[in-house]
Each structure stands twice: as structure tokens, then as C-alpha cells.
N, C-alpha and C positions, 0 to 999 in steps of 0.2 A: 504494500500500500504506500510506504514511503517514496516509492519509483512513480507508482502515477502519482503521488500529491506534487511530487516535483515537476514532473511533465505537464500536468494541468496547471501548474504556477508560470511556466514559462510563458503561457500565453496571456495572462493577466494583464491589462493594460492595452495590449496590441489591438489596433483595429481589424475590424472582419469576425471578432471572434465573440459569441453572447457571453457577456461578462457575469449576468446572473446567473447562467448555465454552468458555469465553469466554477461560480462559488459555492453553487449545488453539491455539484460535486466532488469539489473539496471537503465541506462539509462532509458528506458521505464516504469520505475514505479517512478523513480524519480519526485520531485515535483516541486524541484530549477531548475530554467533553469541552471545555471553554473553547477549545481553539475552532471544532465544530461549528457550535453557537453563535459564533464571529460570524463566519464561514455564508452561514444561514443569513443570519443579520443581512450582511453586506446582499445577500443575492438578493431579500426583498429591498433592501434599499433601494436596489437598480429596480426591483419588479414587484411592486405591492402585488402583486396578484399570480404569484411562482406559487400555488397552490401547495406543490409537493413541500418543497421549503418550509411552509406556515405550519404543516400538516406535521412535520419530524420533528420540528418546534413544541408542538401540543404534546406529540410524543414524547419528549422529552422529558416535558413536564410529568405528565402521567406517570414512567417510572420512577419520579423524582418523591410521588406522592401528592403534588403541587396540581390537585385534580379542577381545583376554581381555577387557577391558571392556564389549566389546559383544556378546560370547558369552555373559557374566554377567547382561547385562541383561536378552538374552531366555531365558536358560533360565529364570529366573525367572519371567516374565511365562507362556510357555509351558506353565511347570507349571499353569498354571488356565486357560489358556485355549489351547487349540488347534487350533480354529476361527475366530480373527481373521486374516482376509486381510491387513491390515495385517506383522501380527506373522512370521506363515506369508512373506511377499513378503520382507523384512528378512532372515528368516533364511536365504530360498535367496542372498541376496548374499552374506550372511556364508560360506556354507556354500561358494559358490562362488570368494570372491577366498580362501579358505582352501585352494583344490585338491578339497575333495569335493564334487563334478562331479553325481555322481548324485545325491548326498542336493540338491544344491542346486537340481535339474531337479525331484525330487518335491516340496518345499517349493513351488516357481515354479509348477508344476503343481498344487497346493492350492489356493494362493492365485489362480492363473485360475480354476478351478471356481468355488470360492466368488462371485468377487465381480471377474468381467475387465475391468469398467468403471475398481473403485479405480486410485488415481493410480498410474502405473510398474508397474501388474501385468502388462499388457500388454508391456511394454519386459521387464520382470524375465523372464519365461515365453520371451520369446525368446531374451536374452540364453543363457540356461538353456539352451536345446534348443541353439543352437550351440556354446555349450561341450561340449557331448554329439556332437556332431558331426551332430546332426540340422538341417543346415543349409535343407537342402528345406522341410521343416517350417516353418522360421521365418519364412525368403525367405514361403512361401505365407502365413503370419500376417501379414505387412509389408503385403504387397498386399490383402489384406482388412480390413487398418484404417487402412488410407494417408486414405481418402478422407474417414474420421469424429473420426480420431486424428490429433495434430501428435506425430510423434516429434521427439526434442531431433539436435541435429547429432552427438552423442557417438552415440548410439546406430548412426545410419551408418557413424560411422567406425570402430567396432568391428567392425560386420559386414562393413565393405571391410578389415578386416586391419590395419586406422590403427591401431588403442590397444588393446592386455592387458585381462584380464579387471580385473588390478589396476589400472591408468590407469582403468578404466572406472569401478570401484568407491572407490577410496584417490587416485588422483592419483599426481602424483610428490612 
């Protein structure tokens, strides 16, 4: 990750090249939370409306615990845009280590439709249906993306009873 954060730095500055895009994904390969966070900052600087950006933002929050924060961030973003899988996948975790179960299973359920490829949509959408109790469902979504998808070791141990919806989203 050090190799692209430096390649993606050299273009920084230079014309022709989306400078939001680029602090995107700086952000996203950074290692330091703060330096991250800059990272993010700077891309909505240049692009109040980088969705994804706003969205890892909120995310952020959310692990941090800093759940009014992160409820702030996407209502916001939400209000103009309601269709970003991204944004839509964020808020069912919010919605879910918050206790609301259903809202957080529709939001999961959005953001599959749209776009079940995006990162952790797939993970997010089942997490969802099991909180629901739609465990069948999920188990069968497991075994039809085992083969394409690397799920993370958290996400098993959720579904074997290991770790809380919160452990899963906040940590201890």
C-alpha cells in the first residue's frame, strides 16, 4: 500500500488528473487513521458531493462509537443522494448496530440491488438478513459467493454466534 500511496501522490497537484479522486484514494490505502481522514477531508473539499468519501467518513465514525456523528454525516449526504450503494450499505450498519433491525435489512437490501459487487455489500446484506432472523437466506448467500468472494474471519464469527452485531460493527 505504501507503493500506491506514493504513486497516487505523485500526481497530486498536476493538471488532467481528478484531485478528489486521487485523495479518495489515498484515503483508502492509507494506514493512519488521521492521515486517512485528511485524505477524505481534502477530496470533499474539492467535491462536497464525492459520496463514497462522506460515506467512509460516517464509517469511521461508526467504528469509533461516535454513532450521532455518523448519523449526521449520512443524513446529510442522503439528503441528495439516495441511490449511492456506498452510502445506502453505511447506513444499514448504522441503522443496525443502532437496534433498527428492519430499517437496517432495507438499506442492506438497497444497496445489494444496486451494486452487490461494491466492497462489504455482500457481507453488509447478510449480516442484515441475520439480524432479521433470516438466517437461511444468508447461510444460502454464503455458499453462492464463497467461491468468487473472500469473506473477512469476522464475518464467520458472527454468523457462528462469536461476536454482537456491535463487536461486529464498533468493536469493544
Amino acid at each position: 500500500m505504501d507503493e500506491v500511496s506514493r504513486e497516487l501522490s505523485e500526481y497530486i497537484g498536476k493538471d488532467g488528473y481528478d484531485q478528489a479522486l486521487l485523495y479518495y484514494y489515498l484515503g483508502n490505502v492509507s494506514a493512519e487513521t488521521e492521515e486517512m481522514m485528511e485524505y477524505y477531508e481534502k477530496c470533499i473539499a474539492l467535491d462536497p458531493y464525492y459520496y463514497d468519501a462522506q460515506a467512509s467518513i460516517a464509517a469511521y465514525y461508526r467504528r469509533q462509537g461516535e454513532l450521532e456523528r455518523a448519523r449526521q454525516q449520512l443524513e446529510e449526504i442522503y439528503a441528495v443522494n439516495k441511490e449511492s450503494f456506498e452510502v445506502l450499505r453505511v447506513y444499514a450498519t448504522l441503522e443496525l448496530v443502532e437496534g433498527n433491525l428492519k430499517q437496517g435489512l432495507d438499506y442492506a437490501l438497497q444497496a445489494y440491488e444496486l451494486y452487490p459487487e461494491g466492497n462489504y455489500v455482500i457481507d453488509t446484506y447478510i449480516v442484515a438478513l441475520v439480524a432479521n432472523g433470516k438466517t437461511e437466506e444468508a447461510e444460502e448467500l454464503v455458499r453462492e459467493y464463497e467461491e468468487e468472494y473472500v469473506f473477512d474471519d469476522d464475518l464467520y464469527a458472527f454468523l457462528n454466534g462469536e461476536m454482537t452485531l456491535k463487536e461486529y460493527y464498533i468493536g469493544d
